[in-house]
C-alpha positions as CSV (number, residue, x, y, z in Angstrom):
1,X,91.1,95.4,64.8
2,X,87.7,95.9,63.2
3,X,84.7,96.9,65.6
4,X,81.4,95.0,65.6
5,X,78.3,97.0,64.8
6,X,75.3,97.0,66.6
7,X,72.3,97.8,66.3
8,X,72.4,100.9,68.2
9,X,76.1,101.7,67.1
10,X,79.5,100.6,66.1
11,X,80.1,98.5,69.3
12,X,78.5,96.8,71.5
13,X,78.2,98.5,74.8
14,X,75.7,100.5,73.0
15,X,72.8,98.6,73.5
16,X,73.5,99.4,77.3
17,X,74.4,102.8,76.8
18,X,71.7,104.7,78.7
19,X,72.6,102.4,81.8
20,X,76.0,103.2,81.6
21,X,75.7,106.9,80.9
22,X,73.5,107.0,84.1
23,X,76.2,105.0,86.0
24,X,78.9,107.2,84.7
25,X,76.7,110.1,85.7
26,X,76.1,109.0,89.2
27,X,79.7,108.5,89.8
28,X,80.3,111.9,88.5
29,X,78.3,112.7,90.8
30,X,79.9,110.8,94.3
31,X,83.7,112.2,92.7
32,X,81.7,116.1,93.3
33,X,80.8,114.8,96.8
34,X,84.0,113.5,97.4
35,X,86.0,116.7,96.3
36,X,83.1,119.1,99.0
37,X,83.8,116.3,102.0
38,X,87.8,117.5,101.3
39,X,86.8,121.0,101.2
40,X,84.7,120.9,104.3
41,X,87.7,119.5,106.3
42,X,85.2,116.4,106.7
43,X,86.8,112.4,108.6
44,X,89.8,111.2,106.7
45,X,87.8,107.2,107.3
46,X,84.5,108.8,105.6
47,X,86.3,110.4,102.5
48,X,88.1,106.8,102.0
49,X,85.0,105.1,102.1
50,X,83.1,107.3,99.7
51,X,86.3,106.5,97.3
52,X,86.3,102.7,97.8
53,X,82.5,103.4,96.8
54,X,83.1,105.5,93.6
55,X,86.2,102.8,92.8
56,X,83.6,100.0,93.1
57,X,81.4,101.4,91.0
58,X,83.9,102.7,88.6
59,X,85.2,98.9,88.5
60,X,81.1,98.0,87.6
61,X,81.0,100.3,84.5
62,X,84.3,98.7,82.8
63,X,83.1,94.9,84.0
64,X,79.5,95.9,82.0
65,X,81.5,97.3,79.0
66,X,84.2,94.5,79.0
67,X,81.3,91.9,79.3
68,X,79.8,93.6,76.3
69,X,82.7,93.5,74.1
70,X,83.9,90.3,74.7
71,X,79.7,89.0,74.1
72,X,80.2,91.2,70.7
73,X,83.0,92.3,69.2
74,X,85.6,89.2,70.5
75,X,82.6,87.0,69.3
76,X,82.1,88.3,66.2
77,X,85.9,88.7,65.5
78,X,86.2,84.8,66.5
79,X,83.2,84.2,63.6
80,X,85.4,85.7,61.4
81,X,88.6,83.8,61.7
82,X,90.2,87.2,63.6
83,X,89.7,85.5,67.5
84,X,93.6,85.1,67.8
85,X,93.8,89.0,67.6
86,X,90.4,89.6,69.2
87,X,91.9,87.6,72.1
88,X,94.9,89.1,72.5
89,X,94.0,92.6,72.8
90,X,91.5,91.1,75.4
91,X,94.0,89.4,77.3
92,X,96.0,93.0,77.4
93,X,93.0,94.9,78.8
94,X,92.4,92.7,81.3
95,X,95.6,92.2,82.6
96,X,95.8,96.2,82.4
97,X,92.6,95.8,84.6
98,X,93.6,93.5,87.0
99,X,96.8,95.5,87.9
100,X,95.3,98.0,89.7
């Protein structure tokens, strides 16, 4: 399927891109924490919460990027006469998505 361009790059999650770099960082960030509360022998009910955090917040950065692409690309593929495909493949991912 062809990609919509944006202004800041081929698809359109870009315009957001610095938010979700600094999400993606951040969660980086609580997986390291996660991974030294094992190490350090820490509560089995703390290290579980810290996941469902990084999870949830995991679950925010593809809600942001999904939003994105159907607001662009499924958009602009339904402009041009392509929204059968365009939906399609967006039905897949989301019911990828919702299987977790």
């Amino acid at each position: 399927m062809a990609r919509a361009t944006g202004p800041r790059g081929p698809y359109s999650y870009c315009d957001s891109k610095e938010d979700l770099l600094g999400r993606m960082r951040k969660i980086e960030g609580q997986a390291r924490g996660v991974t030294r509360m094992i190490e350090e022998d820490r509560y089995c009910v703390d290290i579980v919460q810290q996941l469902t955090a990084l999870a949830s917040a995991a679950e925010e950065v593809s809600l942001r990027i999904l939003e994105a692409h159907i607001k662009g690309c499924v958009s602009d593929a339904i402009r041009e006469h392509r929204g059968e495909e365009a939906v399609n493949e967006l039905m897949a991912t989301i019911r990828k998505a919702i299987r977790r």
